[in-house]
BALOBA-1460 file (C-alpha; in Angstrom, 3 decimals):
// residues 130
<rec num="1" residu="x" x="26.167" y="18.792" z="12.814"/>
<rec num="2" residu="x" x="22.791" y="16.806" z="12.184"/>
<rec num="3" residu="x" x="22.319" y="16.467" z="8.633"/>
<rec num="4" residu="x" x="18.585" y="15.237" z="8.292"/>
<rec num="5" residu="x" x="16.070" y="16.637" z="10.082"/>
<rec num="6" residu="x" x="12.817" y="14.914" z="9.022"/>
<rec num="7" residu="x" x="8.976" y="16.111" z="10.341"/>
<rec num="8" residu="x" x="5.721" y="15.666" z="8.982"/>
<rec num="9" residu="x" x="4.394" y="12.642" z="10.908"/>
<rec num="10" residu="x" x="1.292" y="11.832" z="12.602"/>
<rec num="11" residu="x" x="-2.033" y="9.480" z="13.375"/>
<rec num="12" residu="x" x="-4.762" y="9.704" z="10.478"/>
<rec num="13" residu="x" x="-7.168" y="7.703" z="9.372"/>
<rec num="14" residu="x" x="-7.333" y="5.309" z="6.383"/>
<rec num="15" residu="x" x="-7.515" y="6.856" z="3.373"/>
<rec num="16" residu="x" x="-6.228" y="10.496" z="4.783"/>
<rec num="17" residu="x" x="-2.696" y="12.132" z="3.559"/>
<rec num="18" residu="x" x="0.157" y="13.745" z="4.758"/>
<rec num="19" residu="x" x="3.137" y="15.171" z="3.984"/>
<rec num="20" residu="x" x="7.018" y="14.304" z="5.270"/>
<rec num="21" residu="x" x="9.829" y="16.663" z="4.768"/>
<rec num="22" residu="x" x="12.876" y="16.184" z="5.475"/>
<rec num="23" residu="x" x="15.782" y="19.118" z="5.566"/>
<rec num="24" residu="x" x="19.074" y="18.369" z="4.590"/>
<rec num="25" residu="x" x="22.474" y="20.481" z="4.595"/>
<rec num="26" residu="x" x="22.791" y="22.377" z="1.532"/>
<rec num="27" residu="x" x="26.257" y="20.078" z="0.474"/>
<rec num="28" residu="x" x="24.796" y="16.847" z="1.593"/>
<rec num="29" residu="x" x="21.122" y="18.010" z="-0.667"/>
<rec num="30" residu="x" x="23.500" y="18.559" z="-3.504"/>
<rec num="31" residu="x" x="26.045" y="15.792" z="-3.542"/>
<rec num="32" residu="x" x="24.358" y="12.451" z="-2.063"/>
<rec num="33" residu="x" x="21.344" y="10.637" z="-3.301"/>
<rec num="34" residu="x" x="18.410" y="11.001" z="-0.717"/>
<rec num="35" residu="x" x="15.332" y="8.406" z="-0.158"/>
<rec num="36" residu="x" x="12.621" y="7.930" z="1.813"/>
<rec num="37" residu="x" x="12.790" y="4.202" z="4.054"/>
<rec num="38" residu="x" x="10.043" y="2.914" z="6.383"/>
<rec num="39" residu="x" x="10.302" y="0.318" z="8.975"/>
<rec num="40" residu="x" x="7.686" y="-1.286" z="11.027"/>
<rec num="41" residu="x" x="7.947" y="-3.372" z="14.442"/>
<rec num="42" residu="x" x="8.785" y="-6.278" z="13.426"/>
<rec num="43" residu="x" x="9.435" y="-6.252" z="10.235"/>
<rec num="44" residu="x" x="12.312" y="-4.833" z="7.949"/>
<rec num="45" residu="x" x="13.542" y="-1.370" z="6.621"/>
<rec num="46" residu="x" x="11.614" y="-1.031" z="3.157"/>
<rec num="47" residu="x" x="13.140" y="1.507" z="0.860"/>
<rec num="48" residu="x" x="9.728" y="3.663" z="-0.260"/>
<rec num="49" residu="x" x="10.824" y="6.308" z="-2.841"/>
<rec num="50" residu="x" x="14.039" y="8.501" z="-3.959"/>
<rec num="51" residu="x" x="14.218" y="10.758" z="-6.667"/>
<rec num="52" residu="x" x="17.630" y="11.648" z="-8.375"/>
<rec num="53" residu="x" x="19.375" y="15.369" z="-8.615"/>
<rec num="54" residu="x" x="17.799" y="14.995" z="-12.389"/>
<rec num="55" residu="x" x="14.485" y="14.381" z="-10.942"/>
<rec num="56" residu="x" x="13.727" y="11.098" z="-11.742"/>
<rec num="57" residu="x" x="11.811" y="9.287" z="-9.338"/>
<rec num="58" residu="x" x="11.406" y="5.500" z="-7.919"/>
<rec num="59" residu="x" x="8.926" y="3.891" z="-5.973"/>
<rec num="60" residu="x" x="8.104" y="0.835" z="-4.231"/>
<rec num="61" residu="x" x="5.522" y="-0.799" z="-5.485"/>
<rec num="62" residu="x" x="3.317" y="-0.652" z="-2.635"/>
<rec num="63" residu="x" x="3.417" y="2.738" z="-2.714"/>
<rec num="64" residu="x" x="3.299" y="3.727" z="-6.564"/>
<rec num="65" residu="x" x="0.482" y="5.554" z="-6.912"/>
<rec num="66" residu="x" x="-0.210" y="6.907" z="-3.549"/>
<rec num="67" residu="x" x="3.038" y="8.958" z="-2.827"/>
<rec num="68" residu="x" x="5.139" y="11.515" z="-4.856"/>
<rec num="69" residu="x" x="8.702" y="11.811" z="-3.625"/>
<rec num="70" residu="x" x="9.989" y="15.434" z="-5.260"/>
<rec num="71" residu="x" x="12.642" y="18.013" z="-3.351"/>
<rec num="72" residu="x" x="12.819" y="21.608" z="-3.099"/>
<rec num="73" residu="x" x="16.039" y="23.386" z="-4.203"/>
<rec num="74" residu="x" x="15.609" y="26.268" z="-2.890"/>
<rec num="75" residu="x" x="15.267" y="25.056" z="0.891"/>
<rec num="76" residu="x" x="17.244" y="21.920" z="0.691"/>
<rec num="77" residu="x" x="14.204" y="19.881" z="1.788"/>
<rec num="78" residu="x" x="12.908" y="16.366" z="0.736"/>
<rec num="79" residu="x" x="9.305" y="15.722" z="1.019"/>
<rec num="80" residu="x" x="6.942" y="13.071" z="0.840"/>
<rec num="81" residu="x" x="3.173" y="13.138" z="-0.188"/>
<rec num="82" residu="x" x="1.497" y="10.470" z="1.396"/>
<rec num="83" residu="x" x="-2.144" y="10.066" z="-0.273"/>
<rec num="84" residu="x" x="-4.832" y="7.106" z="0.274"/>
<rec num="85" residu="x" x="-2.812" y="6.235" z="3.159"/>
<rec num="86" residu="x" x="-3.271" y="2.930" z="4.835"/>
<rec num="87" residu="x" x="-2.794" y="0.633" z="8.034"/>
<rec num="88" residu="x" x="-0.338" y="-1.110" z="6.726"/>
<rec num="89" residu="x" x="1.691" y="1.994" z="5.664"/>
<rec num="90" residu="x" x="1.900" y="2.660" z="9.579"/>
<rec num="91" residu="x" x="5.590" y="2.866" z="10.054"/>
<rec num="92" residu="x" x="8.278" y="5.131" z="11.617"/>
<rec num="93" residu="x" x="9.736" y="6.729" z="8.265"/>
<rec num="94" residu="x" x="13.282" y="7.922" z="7.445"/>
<rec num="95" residu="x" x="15.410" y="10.564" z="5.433"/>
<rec num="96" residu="x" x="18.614" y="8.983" z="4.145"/>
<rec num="97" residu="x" x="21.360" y="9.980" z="2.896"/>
<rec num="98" residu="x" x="24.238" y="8.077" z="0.764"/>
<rec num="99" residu="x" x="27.400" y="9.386" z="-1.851"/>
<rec num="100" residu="x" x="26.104" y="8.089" z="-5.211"/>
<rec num="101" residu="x" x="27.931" y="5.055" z="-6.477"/>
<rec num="102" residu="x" x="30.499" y="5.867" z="-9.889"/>
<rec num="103" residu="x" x="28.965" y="5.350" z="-13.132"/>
<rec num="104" residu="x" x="25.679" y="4.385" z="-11.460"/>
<rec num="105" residu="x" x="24.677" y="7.424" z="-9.573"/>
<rec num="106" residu="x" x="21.620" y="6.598" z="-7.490"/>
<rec num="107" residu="x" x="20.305" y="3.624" z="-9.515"/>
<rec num="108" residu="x" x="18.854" y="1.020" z="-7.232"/>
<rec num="109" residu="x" x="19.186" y="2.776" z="-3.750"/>
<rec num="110" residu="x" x="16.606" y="1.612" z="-2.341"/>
<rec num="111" residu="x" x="17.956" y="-1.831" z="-1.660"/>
<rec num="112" residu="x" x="21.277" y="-0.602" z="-0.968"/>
<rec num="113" residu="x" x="22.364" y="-1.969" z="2.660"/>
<rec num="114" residu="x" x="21.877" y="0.297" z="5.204"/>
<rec num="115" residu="x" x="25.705" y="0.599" z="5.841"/>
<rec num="116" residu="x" x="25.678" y="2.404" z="3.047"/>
<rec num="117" residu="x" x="23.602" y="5.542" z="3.744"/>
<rec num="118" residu="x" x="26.083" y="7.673" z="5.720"/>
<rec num="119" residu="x" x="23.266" y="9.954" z="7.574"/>
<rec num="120" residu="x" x="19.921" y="8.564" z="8.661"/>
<rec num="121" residu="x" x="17.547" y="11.324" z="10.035"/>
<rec num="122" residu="x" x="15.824" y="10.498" z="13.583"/>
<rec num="123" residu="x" x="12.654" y="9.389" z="11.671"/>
<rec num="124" residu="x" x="9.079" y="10.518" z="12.085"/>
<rec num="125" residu="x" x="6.094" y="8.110" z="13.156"/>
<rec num="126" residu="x" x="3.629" y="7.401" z="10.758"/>
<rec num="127" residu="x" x="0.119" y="6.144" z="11.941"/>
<rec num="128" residu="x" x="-2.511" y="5.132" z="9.952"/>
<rec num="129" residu="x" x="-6.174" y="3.816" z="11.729"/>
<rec num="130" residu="x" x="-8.781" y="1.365" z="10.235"/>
């Protein structure tokens, strides 16, 4: 059973927005911390934003300010709201999933090793034109 289905990609120009969702199963939306990574050729998997079951949010910092991580109870989804986007943002972007670590929850996921995510959705391409 595929866990995380992500969508929401596509080419824009600099400056443009869109919006990535990603649909989880209902038990894996409600038990496991869920963030938004990017990777580009060539370079490594950044963590980009996750938001815990309380709502609190965390960004990287080159993205503070231009995206808003938040998740939708009712349909199980995690999205992504991708404003002033730019080249360098141009990246295939991914829905993960990991069990939230005792006594710390979700604190610091986003430079947890990938090993420990235990579904990865198939990613969606980002593109973003000067």
């Amino acid at each position: 059973q595929v866990q995380l289905v992500e969508s929401g990609g596509g080419s824009v120009q600099a400056g443009g927005s869109l919006r990535l969702s990603c649909a989880a199963s209902p038990y894996t939306y409600s038990n496991y911390c869920m963030a938004w990574f990017r990777q580009a050729p060539g370079k490594e998997r950044e963590g980009v934003a996750h938001i815990d079951n309380d709502g609190a949010t965390v960004y990287a910092a080159s993205v503070k300010g231009r995206f808003t991580i938040s998740k939708d109870n009712a349909k199980y989804t995690l999205s992504l709201q991708m404003n002033s986007l730019k080249p360098e943002d141009t990246a295939m972007y991914y829905c993960a999933a990991a069990r939230p670590i005792v006594l710390r929850g979700c604190s610091g996921m986003l430079a947890w090793p990938a090993t420990r995510f235990a579904y990865w959705g198939q990613g969606t391409q980002v593109t973003v034109s000067s």
